[in-house]
Structure formats: structure tokens, C-alpha cells
C-alpha positions in Angstrom: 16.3 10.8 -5.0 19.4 11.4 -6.5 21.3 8.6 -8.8 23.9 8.1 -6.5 21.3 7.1 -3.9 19.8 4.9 -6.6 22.7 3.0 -7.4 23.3 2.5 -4.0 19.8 0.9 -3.1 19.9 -1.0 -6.4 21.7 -3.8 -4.6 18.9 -3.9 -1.9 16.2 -3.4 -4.0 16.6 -6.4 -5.3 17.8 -8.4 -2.2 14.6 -7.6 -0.8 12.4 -10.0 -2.3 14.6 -13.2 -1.3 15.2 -11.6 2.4 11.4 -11.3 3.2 10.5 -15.2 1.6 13.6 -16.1 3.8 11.7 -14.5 7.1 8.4 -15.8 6.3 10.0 -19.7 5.5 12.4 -19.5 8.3 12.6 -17.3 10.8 9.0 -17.4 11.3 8.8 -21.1 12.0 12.2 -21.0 14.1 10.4 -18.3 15.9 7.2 -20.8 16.5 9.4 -23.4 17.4 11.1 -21.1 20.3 8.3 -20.1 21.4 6.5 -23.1 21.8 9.4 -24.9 24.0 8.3 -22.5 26.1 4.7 -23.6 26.8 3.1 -27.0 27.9 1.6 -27.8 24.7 -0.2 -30.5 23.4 -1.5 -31.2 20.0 -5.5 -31.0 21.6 -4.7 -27.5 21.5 -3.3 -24.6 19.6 -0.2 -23.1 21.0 -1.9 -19.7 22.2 -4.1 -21.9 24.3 -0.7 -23.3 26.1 0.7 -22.8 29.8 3.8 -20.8 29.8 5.7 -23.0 32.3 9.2 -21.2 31.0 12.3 -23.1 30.8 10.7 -26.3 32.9 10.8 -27.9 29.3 14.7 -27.4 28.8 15.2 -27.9 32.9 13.5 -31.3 32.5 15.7 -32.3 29.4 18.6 -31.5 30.8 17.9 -34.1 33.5 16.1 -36.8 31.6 18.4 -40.3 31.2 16.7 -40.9 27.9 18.1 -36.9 26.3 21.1 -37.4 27.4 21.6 -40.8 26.0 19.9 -40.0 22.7 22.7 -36.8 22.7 25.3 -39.3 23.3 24.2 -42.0 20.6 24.0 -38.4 17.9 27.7 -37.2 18.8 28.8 -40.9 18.4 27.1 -41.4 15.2 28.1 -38.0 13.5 31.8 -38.5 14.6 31.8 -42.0 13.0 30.3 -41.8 10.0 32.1 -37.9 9.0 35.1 -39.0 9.8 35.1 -42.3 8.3 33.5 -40.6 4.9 35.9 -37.8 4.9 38.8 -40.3 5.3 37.2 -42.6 3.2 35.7 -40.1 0.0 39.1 -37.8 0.1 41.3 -41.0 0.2 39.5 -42.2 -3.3 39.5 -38.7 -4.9 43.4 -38.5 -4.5 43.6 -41.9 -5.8 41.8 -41.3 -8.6 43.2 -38.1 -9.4 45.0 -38.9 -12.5 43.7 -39.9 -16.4 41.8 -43.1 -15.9 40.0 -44.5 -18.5 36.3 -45.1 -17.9 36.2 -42.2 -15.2 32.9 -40.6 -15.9 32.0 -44.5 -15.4 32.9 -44.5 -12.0 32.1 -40.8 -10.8 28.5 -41.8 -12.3 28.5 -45.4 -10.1 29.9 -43.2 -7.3 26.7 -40.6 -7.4 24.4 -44.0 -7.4 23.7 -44.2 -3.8 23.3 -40.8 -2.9 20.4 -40.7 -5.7 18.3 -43.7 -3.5 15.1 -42.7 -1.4 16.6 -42.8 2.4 14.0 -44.8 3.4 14.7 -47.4 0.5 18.2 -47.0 1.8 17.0 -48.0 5.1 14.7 -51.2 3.7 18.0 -52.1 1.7 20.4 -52.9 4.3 17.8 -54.0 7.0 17.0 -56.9 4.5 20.8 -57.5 3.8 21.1 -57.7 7.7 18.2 -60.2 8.5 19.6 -62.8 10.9 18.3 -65.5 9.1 18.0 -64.4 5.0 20.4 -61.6 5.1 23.3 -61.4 2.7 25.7 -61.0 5.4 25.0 -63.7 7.6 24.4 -65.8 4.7 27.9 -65.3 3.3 29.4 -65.8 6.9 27.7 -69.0 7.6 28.9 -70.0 3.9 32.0 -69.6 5.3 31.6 -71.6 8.3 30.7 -69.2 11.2 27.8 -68.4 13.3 25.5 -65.7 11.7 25.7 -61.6 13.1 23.3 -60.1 15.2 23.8 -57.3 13.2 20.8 -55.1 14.1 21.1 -56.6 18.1 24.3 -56.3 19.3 26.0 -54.1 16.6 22.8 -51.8 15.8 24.7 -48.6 15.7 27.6 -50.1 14.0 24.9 -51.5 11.2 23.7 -48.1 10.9 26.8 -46.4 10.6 28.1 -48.6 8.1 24.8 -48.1 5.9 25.1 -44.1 6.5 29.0 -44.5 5.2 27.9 -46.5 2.1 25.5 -43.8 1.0 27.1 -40.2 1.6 30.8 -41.1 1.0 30.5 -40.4 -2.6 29.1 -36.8 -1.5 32.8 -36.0 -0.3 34.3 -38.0 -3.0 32.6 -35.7 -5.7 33.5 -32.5 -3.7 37.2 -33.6 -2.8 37.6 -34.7 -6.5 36.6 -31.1 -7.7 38.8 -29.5 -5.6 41.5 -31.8 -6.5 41.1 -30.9 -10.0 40.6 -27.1 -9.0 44.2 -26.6 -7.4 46.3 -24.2 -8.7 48.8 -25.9 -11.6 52.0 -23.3 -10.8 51.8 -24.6 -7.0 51.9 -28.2 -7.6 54.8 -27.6 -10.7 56.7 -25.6 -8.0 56.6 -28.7 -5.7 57.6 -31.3 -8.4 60.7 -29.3 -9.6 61.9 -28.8 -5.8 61.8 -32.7 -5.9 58.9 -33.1 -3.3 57.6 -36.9 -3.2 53.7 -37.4 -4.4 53.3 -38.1 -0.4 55.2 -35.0 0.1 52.8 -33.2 -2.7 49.7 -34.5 -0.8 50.7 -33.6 2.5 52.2 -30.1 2.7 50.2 -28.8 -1.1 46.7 -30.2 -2.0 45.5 -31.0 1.5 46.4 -27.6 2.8 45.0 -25.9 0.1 42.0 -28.5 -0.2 41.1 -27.5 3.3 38.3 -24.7 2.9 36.8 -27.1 1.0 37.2 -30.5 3.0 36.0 -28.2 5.9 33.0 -26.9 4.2 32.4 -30.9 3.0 33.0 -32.2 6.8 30.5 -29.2 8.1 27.6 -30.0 5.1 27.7 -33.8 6.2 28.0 -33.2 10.5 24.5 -31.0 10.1 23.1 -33.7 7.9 24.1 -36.6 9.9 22.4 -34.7 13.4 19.4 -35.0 11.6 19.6 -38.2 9.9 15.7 -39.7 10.7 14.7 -42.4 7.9 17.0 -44.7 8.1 17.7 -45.3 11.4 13.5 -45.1 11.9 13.5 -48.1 8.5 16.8 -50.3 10.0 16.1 -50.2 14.0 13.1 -47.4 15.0 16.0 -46.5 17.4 16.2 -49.6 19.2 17.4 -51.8 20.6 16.4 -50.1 23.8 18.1 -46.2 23.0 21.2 -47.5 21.3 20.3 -45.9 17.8 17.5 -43.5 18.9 19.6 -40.2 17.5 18.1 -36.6 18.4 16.3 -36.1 15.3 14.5 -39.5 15.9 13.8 -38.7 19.6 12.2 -35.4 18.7 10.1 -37.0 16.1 8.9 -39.6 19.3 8.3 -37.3 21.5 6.2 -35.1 19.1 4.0 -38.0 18.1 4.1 -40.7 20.4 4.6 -38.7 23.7 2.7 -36.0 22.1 4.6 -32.9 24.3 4.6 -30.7 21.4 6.6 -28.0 24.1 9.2 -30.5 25.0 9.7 -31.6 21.5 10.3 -28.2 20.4 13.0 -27.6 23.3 14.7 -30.3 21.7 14.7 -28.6 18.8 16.4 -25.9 19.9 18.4 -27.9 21.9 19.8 -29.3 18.7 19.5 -26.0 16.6 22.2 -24.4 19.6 24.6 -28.2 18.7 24.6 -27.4 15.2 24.8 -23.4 15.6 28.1 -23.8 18.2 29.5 -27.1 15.1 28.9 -24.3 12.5 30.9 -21.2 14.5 33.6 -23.2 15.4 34.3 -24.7 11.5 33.6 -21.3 9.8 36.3 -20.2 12.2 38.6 -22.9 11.4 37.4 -22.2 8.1 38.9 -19.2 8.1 42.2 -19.6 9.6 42.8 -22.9 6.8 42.0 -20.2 4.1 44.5 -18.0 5.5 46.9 -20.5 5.5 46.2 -22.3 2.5 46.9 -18.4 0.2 50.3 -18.5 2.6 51.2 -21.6 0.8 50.5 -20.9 -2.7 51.8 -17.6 -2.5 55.0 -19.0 -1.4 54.8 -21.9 -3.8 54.3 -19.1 -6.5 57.1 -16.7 -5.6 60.1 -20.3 -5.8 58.1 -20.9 -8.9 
């Protein structure tokens, strides 16, 4: 072998050990998985030892009340809680975008809830929502009004707010970074042609921000699909199915229900969510990258 064909396998060579750990620690489970939401499978027996019944695992989701439901309850939840977060986290890293005194302060306090146990997360606010000895409905009936049935009537509200309170400093971190990571000639180009700090905000570091935000908004939808502690600490999906996400329905099924097969349809069921989420904002992806280089180019050539 010659030392062009060397220096060309180098590259592989070296890939190689990481791309066979990745096969063994994912593909081969994802595989399992696959194949066992094609079987009727039970934990009293091993998966070779399982009927293939073929797709009468996905058939039977698809018309089940209590999937469909638990599907709705997971769109409603990650829509909530990203975009409030998003709006939230890149509204306070714009805001504090500037020389404050006391900042590594607040980025630390900021990191705080992100670094709690989920399930301690979970324990937290179901104790701050008691009907009785809860914070909330103390202060309210301090203040003269009847008490909340906050894990009743409002139980996905109560979660979402709890969610919200914990990963909004994740984008805050990220959108302060990118904030701080903007190019200096585009931003100098829009101050001396007079553009307005909303103007600055609007048409230069959101724009360019957006890989970024994108990439931010993608991390937290995928995480917030398979949010599990929580919810199963603050509500165990109740009341009824009005918090009972996917991840938490899969988790049921698998140990309560124990239909190992239909658990693992739901799986993939949830894999093919997340797969189609992930296409569609690496294209966007894309396209705000294109756009975002338009921009500073052009804010480069008037500077």
C-alpha cells in the first residue's frame, strides 16, 4: 500500500473505533427495539420465543383512544414549554447583553435549576402545589382567594410551568453565547446607518442567531418528547390522561400492561415524531444559515 492510499485511510482508520461502539450502543438496541414491535412479546419470555403478529402492534395503536390522546397531551406539552423557553431564555439573553456588574452571578443562578435531579425537580413543585400546604395556594389564600387545584384542574399547565422554570436557562446560556459570538463589523455597520437597537435586534442578531436558536429549539423539542420524571413525581400522568406524555405511556405499557411488543411500537412510533422534527429543522437549519452569511456579507460590504 502505497502512501497516498495511507493518508487517505488515515482519516478512517481512526474513525473506526468510535463508528463500531456507536453500532454496538445504538443501532443494535434500535434494531432490538424494531424488531420487537413486531412480535407479541411479553416479559415471561425472551423475544425469540415471541409471535410475529407484524404490524397488528402499530395497527392497534393507531386506533387506541388512550395513543392518540397521550400523542396529543406530548405535541401540546413540547409546543408550550419550547416556545415559551425560547421566547422566554432569548428575551433575557438580549436583555442582558450588555456590561452588568455581577453577571457571572446571575449566569451561575441561571445554571442552578438545570443542575437539580428531575425527579427532585418533580418532588419540588408537587409540594409547592399541595392544595392545602403549598406555597401557591398559601400565598393566594393570603391574599384573600380560594386555593388552586393546581395538579386537578390545571395539571398540564402545573407541569409546563415547572418544565419552563428548569430548562429556560438552557437557552438562555446558548442564546447569550451566540449573542456575544456575533460578528462586531455587522453590528458597527448597523449602528452607523442609524438602525434603532429594535431595528439591530430584528433584522442583525436574530437573523444571524438563528442556526443557533434553531439548533437550541431542536435540542429542547427532543428532550421535552421524552420528558418522564417529572410528570411521573408531579401527576403519574393523571388526572385521568391529561399529562400522561408518550415517554410516560411507553414506560406504562412496558411495566404495568407488560406488552413489551406494543411498547416498543411506541417507540418507534415516537423515534419516526422526532426523526420527521429533526429533518424538517436541519432543513430550516440550513436555509437560516444561508441567509444569515447573506446578511453579514452585506452588512460587511456598507461597512
Amino acid at each position: 500500500m502505497n502512501s497516498i492510499n495511507v493518508n487517505r485511510m488515515t482519516p478512517y482508520m481512526f474513525m473506526a473505533p468510535a463508528a463500531i461502539i456507536l453500532a454496538i450502543a445504538l443501532l443494535y438496541p434500535l434494531g432490538y427495539m424494531v424488531f420487537g414491535s413486531f412480535r407479541e412479546w411479553d416479559p415471561s419470555q425472551s423475544i425469540g420465543e415471541a409471535e410475529f403478529v407484524g404490524l397488528k402492534n402499530y395497527i392497534t395503536l393507531f386506533y387506541d383512544p388512550a395513543f392518540r390522546e397521550s400523542t396529543w397531551v406530548t405535541l401540546r406539552f413540547a409546543f408550550w414549554v419550547v416556545t415559551i423557553e425560547m421566547l422566554i431564555g432569548v428575551g433575557l439573553a438580549l436583555f442582558l447583553d450588555r456590561n452588568i456588574r455581577g453577571m457571572s452571578f446571575l449566569r451561575t443562578m441561571f445554571i442552578l435549576p438545570m443542575m437539580i435531579a428531575p425527579v427532585v425537580v418533580g418532588l419540588m413543585w408537587r409540594y409547592m402545589y399541595h392544595p392545602t400546604v403549598g406555597t401557591f395556594n398559601r400565598f393566594i389564600k393570603s391574599m384573600g382567594f380560594e386555593g388552586v387545584d393546581w395538579l386537578g384542574q390545571h395539571a398540564l399547565s402545573s407541569v409546563i410551568i415547572a418544565d419552563i422554570w428548569q430548562w429556560t436557562p438552557f437557552i438562555f446560556i446558548l442564546s447569550l453565547a451566540a449573542l456575544q459570538s456575533l460578528p462586531k463589523s455587522a453590528l458597527e455597520a448597523a449602528r452607523i446607518d442609524g438602525a434603532t437597537p429594535w431595528q439591530q435586534v430584528r433584522y442583525i442578531k436574530l437573523p444571524l442567531m438563528a442556526p443557533v436558536l434553531i439548533v437550541t429549539a431542536l435540542l429542547r423539542l427532543i428532550d421535552a418528547f421524552k420528558v418522564l420524571e417529572v410528570i411521573l413525581v408531579m401527576t403519574e400522568g393523571g388526572p385521568g390522561l391529561s399529562t400522561e406524555i408518550l415517554a410516560l405511556r411507553i414506560s406504562r405499557t412496558a411495566t404495568e400492561f407488560r406488552e413489551l411488543g406494543v411498547a416498543a411500537a411506541l417507540s418507534t412510533y415516537l423515534l419516526l415524531i422526532l426523526l420527521a422534527l429533526t429533518l424538517a429543522m436541519f432543513a430550516y437549519t440550513k436555509i437560516s444559515e444561508l441567509r444569515a452569511q447573506r446578511i453579514q456579507a452585506a452588512a460587511e460590504e456598507g461597512y
